[in-house]
C-alpha positions in Angstrom: 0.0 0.0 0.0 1.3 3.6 -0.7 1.7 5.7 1.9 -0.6 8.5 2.4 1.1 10.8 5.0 -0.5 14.2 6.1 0.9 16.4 8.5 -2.1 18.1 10.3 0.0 20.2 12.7 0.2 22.6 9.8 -3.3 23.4 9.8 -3.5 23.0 13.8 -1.4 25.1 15.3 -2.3 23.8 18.8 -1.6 20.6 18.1 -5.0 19.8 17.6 -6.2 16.6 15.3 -8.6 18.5 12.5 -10.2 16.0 11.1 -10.6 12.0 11.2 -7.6 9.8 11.4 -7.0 6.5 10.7 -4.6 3.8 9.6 -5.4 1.6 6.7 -9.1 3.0 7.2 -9.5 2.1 10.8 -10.2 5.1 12.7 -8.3 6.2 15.4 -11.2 8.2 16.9 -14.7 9.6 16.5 -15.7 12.1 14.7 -16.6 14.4 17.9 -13.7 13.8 19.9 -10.8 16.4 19.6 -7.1 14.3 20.6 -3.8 15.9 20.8 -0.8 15.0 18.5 0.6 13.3 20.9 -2.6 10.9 21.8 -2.9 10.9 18.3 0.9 9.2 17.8 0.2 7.1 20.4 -3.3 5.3 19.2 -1.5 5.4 15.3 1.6 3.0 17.0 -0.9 0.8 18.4 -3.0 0.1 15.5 -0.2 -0.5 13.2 1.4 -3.2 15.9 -2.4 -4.6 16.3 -2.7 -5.0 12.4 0.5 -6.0 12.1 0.0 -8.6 14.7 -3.2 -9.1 13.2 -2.0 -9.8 9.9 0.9 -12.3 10.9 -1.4 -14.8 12.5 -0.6 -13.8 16.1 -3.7 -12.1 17.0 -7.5 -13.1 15.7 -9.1 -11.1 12.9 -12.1 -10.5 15.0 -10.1 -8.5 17.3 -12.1 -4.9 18.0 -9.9 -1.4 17.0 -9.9 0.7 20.1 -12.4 3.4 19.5 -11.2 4.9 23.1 -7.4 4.2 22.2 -7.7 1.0 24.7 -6.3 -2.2 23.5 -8.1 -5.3 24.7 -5.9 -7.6 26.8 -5.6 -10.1 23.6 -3.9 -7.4 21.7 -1.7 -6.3 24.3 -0.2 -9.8 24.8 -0.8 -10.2 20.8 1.8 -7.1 20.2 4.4 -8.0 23.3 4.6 -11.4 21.6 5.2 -9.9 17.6 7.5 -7.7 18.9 9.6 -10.3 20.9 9.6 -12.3 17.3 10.2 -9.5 15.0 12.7 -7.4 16.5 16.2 -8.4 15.8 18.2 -6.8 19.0 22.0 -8.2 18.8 23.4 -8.9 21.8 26.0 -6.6 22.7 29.4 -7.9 22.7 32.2 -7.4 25.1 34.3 -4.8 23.1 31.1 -2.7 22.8 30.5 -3.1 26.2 34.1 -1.8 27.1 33.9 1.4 24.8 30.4 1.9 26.1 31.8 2.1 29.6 34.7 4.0 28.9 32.7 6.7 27.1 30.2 6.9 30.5 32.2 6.8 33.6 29.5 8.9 35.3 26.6 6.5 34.4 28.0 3.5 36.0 28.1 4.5 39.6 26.7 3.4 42.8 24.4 6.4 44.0 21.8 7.5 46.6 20.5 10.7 44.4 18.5 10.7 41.2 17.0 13.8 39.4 14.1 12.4 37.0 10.5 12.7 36.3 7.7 10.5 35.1 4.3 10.5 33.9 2.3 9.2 36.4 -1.0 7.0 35.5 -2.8 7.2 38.9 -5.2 4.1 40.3 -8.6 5.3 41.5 -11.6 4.0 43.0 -13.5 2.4 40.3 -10.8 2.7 37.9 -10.6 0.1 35.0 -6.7 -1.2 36.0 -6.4 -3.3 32.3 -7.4 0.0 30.5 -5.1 2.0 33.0 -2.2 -0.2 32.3 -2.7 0.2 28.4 -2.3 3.7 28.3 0.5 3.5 30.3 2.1 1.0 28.5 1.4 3.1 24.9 2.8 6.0 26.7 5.9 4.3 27.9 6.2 3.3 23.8 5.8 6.4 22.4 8.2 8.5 24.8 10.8 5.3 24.3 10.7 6.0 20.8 10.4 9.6 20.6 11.3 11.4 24.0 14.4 12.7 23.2 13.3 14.3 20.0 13.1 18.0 20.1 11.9 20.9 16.6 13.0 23.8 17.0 13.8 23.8 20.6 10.4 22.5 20.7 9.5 20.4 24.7 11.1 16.8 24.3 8.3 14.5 23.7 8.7 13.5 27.2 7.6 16.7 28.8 4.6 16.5 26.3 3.6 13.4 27.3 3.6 14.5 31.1 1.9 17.9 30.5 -1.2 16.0 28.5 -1.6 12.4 30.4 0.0 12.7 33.7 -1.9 12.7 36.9 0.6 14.6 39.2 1.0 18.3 39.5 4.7 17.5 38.2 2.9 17.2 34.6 2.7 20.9 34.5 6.4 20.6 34.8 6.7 18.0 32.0 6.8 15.8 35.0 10.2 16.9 36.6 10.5 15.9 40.1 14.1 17.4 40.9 16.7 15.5 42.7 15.2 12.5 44.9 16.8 10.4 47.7 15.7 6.8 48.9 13.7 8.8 51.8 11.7 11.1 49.5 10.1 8.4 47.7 7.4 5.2 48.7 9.7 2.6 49.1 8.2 0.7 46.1 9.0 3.4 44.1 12.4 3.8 45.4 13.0 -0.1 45.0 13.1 0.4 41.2 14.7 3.3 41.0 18.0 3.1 43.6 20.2 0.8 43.5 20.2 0.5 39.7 22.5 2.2 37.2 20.1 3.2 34.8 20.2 6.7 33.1 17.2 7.3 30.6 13.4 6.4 30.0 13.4 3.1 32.2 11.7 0.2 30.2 9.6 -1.1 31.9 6.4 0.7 33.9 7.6 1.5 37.7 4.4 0.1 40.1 3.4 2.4 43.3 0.8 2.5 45.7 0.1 5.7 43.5 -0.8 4.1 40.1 1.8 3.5 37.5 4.6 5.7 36.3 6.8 6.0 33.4 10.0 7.3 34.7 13.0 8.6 33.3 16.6 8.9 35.1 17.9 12.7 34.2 21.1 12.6 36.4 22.4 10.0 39.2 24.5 11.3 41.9 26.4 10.3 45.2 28.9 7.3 44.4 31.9 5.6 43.7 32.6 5.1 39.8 32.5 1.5 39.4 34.9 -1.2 37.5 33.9 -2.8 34.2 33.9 -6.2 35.7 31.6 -4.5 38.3 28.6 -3.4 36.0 29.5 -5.7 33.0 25.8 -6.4 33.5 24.3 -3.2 33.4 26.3 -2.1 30.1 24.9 -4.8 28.6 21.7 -4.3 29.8 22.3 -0.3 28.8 22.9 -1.1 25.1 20.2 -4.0 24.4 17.8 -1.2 25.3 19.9 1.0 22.9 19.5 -1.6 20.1 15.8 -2.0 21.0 14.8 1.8 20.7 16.5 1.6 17.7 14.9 -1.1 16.5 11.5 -0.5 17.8 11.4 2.7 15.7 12.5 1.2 13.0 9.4 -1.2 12.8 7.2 1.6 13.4 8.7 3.5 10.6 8.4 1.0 8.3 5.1 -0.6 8.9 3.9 2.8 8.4 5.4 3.0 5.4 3.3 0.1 4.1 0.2 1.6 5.3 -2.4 4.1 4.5 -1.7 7.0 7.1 -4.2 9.8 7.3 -3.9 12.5 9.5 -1.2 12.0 11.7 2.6 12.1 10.7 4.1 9.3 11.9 7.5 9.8 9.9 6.8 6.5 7.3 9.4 5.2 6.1 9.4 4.4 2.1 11.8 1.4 2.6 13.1 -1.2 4.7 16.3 0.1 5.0 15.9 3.2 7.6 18.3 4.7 9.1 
């Protein structure tokens, strides 16, 4: 299928969706509801992983497109499971490793103080958890993807993301929390945070008694730099998440390069060789 890109932020400058979008027809919203670009990014990744799952055999054809955005829980597992088969993520080996630690020595040390912020999905009473957990999980996708991105100086997606969908007063903020110590923070939360040496979007949802978060390490402070032998484990770890962003967005770009976009600009890639 040819590609049929259009890049409504041109005739909405507030980042508003004008007009009905969809992916190979389906459409990624009603006709009444007004999303933002960002919402609008998200649902489009979603329904091309869902078709695509769709179309490989891993997920039924009778499976429902999300009018709300919401996955059901057989599409969820249905796109973890294509992705785990169709991404090709080489494992790192130990000269990159080396290079990657030697370019880093801040990264990989022991430390009681993080700066980050997150996008928090909070759990209320009568909330619908499964629904919950898909919109955080489509948010953790998108900002893993794109959070670093900036246009013209333009807010990383990141700091989008927490200014539309977060539920903390941090979103305002693009969901900066400043400099945190173990004390600071529930001790779930600081469980998966401390005592790691992970700098970036982490990838995988952090669980509190608050709801869920998507968190990213800014800075990590307080330690001893730490021996290659030490963290061999980490710089591995550090890079296959590298690879996977890489090749994550590559998927995107090209299974939207097969498909018929509509009012959304999802960057499709003509080819499967992207860069």
């Amino acid at each position: 299928m040819n590609a049929e890109t259009l890049n409504p932020g041109a005739a909405a400058p507030h980042g508003i969706a004008p007009r009905l979008a969809r992916i190979n027809g389906v459409a990624l919203h009603a006709e009444a509801e007004t999303l933002s670009m960002e919402a609008l990014r998200q649902r489009a990744c979603s329904e091309l992983l869902r078709q695509a799952a769709i179309e490989s055999g891993v997920l039924e054809s009778t499976d429902r497109a999300p009018g709300d955005g919401v996955l059901s829980e057989a599409a969820s597992r249905a796109i973890v499971a294509w992705l785990e088969r169709e991404l090709q993520v080489p494992e790192p080996s130990e000269e990159a490793c080396r290079r990657h630690h030697a370019a880093h020595p801040a990264r990989y040390r022991t430390g009681q103080r993080v700066r980050i912020r997150h996008v928090l999905f909070a759990v209320t009473p009568g909330m619908d958890v499964v629904a919950l957990r898909n919109r955080a999980e489509a948010c953790l996708l998108d900002v893993r993807c794109h959070g670093g991105k900036t246009k013209g100086g333009a807010s990383t997606g990141f700091e989008r993301a927490a200014r539309e969908l977060s539920n903390c007063p941090s979103g305002a903020e693009g969901g900066a929390l400043g400099w945190l110590t173990p004390a600071d923070c529930a001790p779930e939360f600081a469980r998966e945070i401390f005592g790691h040496v992970e700098v970036g979007v982490l990838p995988r949802l952090v669980h509190s008694r608050f709801g869920l978060h998507v968190v990213e390490v800014l800075e990590r402070e307080g330690g001893e730099p730490q021996s290659f032998e030490s963290v061999r484990g980490a710089v591995a770890t550090a890079l296959r998440q590298q690879a996977y962003v890489t090749a994550l967005r590559q998927c995107l770009q090209l299974l939207a390069g097969q498909a018929t976009v509509e009012g959304v600009d999802l960057d499709a890639a003509q080819t499967p060789l992207v860069q």
